[in-house]
C-alpha positions in Angstrom: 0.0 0.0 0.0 1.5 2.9 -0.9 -0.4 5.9 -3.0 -4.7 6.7 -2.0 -5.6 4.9 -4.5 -4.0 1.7 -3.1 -5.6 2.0 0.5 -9.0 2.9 -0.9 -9.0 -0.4 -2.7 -7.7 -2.1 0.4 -10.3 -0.9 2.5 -12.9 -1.7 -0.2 -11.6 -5.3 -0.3 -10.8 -5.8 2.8 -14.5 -4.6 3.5 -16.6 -6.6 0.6 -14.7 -9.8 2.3 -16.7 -9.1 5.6 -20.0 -8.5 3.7 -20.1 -5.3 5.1 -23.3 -3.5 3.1 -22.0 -0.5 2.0 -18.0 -1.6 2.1 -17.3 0.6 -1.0 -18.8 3.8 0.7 -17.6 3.3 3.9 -14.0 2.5 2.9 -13.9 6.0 1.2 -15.4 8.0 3.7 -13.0 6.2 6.5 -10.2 7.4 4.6 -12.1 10.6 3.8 -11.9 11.0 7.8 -8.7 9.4 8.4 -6.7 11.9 5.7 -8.8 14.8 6.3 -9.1 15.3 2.2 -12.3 15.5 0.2 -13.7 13.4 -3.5 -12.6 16.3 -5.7 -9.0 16.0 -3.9 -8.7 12.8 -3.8 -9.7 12.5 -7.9 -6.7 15.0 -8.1 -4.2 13.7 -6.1 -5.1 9.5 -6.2 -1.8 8.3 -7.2 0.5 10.8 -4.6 1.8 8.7 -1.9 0.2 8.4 1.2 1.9 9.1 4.4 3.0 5.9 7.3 0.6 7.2 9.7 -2.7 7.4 7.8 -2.0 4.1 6.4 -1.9 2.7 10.2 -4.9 4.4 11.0 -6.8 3.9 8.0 -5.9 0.0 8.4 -7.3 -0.2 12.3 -10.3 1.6 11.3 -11.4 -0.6 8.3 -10.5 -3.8 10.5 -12.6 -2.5 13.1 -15.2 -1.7 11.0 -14.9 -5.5 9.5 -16.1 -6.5 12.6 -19.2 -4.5 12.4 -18.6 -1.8 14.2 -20.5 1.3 13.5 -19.3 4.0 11.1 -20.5 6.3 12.9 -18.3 5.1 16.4 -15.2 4.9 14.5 -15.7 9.0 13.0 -17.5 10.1 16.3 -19.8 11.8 14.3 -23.6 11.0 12.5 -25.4 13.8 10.8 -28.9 14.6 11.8 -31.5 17.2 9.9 -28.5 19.0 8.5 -26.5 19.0 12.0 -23.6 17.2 13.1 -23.6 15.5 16.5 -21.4 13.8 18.0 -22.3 9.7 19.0 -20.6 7.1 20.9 -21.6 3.1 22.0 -23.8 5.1 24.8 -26.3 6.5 22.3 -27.8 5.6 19.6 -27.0 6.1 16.2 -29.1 8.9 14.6 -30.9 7.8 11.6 -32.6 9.8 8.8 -36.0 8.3 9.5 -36.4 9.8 12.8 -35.9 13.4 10.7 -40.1 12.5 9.7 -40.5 13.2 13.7 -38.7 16.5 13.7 -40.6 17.6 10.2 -44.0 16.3 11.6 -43.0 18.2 15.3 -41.8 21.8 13.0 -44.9 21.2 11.0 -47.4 21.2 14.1 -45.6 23.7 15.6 -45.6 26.5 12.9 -46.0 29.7 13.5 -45.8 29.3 17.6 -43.5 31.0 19.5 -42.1 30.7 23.2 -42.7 26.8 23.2 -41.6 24.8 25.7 -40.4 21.3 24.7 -39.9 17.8 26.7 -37.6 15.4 24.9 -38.5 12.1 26.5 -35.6 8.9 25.8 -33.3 12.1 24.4 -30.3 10.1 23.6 -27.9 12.1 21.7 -29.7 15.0 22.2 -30.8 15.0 18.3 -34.2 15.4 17.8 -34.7 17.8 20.6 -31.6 20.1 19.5 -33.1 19.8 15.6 -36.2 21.3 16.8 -34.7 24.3 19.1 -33.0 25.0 16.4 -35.5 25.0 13.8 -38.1 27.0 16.4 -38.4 30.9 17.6 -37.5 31.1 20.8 -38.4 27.5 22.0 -36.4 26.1 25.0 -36.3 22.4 26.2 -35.8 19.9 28.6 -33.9 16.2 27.6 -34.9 13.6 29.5 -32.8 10.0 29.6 -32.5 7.1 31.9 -28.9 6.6 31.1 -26.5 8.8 32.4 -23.8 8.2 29.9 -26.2 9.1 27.1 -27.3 12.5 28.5 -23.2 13.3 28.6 -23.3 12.8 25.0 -26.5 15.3 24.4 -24.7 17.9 26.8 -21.7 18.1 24.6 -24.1 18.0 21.7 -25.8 20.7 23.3 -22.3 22.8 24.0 -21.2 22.2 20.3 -24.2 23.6 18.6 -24.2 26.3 20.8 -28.1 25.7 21.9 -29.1 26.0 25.8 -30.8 22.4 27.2 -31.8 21.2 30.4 -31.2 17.9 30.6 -32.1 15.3 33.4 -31.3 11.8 34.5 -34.7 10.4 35.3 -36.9 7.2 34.9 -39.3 8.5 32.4 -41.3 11.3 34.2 -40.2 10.5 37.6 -38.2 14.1 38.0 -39.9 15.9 35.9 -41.5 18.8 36.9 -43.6 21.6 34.6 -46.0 22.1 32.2 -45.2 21.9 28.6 -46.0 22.5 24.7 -44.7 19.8 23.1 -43.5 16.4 24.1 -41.6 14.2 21.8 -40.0 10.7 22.1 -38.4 8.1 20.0 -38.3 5.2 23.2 -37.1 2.0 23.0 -39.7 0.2 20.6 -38.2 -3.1 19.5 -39.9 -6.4 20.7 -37.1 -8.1 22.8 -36.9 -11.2 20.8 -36.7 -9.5 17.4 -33.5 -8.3 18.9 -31.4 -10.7 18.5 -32.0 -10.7 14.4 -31.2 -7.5 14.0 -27.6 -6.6 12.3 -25.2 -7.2 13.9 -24.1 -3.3 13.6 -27.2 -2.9 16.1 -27.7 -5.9 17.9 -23.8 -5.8 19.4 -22.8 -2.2 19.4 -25.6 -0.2 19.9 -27.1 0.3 23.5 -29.5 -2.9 24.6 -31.3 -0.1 26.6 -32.4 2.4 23.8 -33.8 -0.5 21.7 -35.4 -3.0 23.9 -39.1 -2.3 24.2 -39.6 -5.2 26.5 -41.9 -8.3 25.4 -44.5 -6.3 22.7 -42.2 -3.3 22.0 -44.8 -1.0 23.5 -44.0 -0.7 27.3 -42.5 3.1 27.2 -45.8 4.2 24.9 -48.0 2.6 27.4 -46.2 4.9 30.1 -45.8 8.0 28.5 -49.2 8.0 26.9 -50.5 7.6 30.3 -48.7 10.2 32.3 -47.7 12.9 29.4 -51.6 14.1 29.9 -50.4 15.5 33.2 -47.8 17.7 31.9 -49.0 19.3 28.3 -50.7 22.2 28.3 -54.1 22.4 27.1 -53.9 21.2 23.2 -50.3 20.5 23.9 -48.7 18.0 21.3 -47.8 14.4 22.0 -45.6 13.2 19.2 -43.7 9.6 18.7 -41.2 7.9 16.6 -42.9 4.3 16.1 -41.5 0.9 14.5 -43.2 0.2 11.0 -46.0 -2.3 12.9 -47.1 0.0 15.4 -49.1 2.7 14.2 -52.7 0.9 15.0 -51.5 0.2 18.5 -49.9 3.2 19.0 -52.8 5.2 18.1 -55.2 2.9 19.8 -53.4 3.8 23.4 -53.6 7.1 22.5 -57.1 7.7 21.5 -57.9 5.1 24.8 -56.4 7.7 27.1 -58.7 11.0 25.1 -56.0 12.3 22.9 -57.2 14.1 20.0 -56.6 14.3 16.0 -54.3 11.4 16.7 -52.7 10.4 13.5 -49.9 8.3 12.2 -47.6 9.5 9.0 -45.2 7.4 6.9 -41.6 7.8 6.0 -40.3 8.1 3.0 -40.4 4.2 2.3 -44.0 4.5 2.6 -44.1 3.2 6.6 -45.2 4.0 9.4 -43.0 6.2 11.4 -44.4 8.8 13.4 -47.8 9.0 15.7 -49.2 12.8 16.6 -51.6 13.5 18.9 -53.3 16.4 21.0 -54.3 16.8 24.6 -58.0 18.5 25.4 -58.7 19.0 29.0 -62.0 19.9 30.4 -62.5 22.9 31.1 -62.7 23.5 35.0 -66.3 25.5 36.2 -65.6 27.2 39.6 
């Protein structure tokens, strides 16, 4: 190996051999990171010789990824809505089809100012930072279970210069206030669907941000139930859902009095995101 051209092809090889899905992508965009250069530089400067030290980088990375291990762990980075955020083995990957619960969330929210937002199962921080960003004057609170994760949405936070509360709790349990909008992408994935998952998720990503316990619905059932006490009065409920659950998901929440409830579709056509409306009675002194 001794010119750019020569490592890309190792990495591509060395990737196809571990039936890695998009080896020839991800072998160019590991050295992409690894050499700091971009396409039009590399079509430029291909055959130059490439220096010791990338070469031993660019080899640990590409074995590491042979094994399955994230992209997105090796680089540090995952893009999100037009953002860059930081990820490690503590959160979960950011994935373009959780962007249909950020344009569904913008969409509802239109023309509101001043809203106050509860991120519920935050993670990385993503789709809660997306939104502030996105919104006039909106603020928010991230909510996580896992302490490690909220660490990860606090330097997210820091980096895209964007004030966040964020607090370790047990779904509601230290959450206090009243608010606009919450939104959540939970755990959703039925516990024994996830051991055939790829491997990519199954051994590197976080057990606790996937597993949804027996029917993959445990953290709706909980947050549909106690999200009526803190939304304001036609305050949004608004969930990422896995591609089966948009009749169950909308069944809990029209069971518990939400209105307009309605579930939308990616852009493969599934179901992806359930929205939903809180109407309290009004109180006669």
């Amino acid at each position: 190996m001794k010119t750019y051209k020569d490592a890309l092809e190792y990495g591509k090889k060395s990737l196809l051999e571990c039936e890695i899905e998009d080896a020839q992508l991800d072998a160019w965009l590991l050295l992409e990171y690894v050499c700091g250069i971009s396409r039009g530089w590399y079509f430029v400067h291909e055959d130059e010789d490439i220096s010791q030290e990338c070469i031993e980088r660019y080899k640990m990375l590409i074995e590491k990824r042979g094994k399955h291990i994230p992209l997105q762990q090796l680089t540090k980075e995952a893009y999100f809505y037009g953002m860059k955020f930081f990820v490690n083995e503590n959160v979960l990957i950011p994935r373009q089809d959780t962007e249909v619960l950020v344009e569904r969330v913008l969409n509802l929210a239109k023309g509101k100012e001043n809203l106050k937002i509860l991120d519920m199962c935050t993670g990385s921080g993503c789709i809660l930072l997306s939104l502030l960003a996105n919104l006039e004057k909106a603020s928010g609170i991230g909510v996580d279970l896992s302490e490690k994760a909220l660490e990860v949405a606090r330097r997210n936070g820091k980096e895209q210069g964007i004030e966040v509360s964020w607090i370790q709790s047990d779904l509601f349990d230290k959450v206090s206030g009243i608010y606009d909008i919450i939104v959540s992408n939970p755990p959703y994935i039925e516990t024994s669907v996830i051991e055939n998952l790829m491997d990519e998720v199954k051994l590197y990503e976080p057990r606790m941000a996937l597993d949804g316990t027996e029917d993959g619905l445990f953290f709706y059932k909980s947050i549909v139930e106690q999200a009526v006490e803190y939304l304001k009065d036609d305050g949004i409920l608004a969930f990422e859902i896995g591609y089966n659950q948009g009749k169950a998901v909308s069944e809990l929440m029209n069971e518990k009095g939400y209105i307009g409830v309605q579930v939308w579709q990616d852009l493969a056509g599934l179901d992806r995101v359930v929205t939903g409306r809180v109407k309290k009675e009004e109180q006669h002194v």
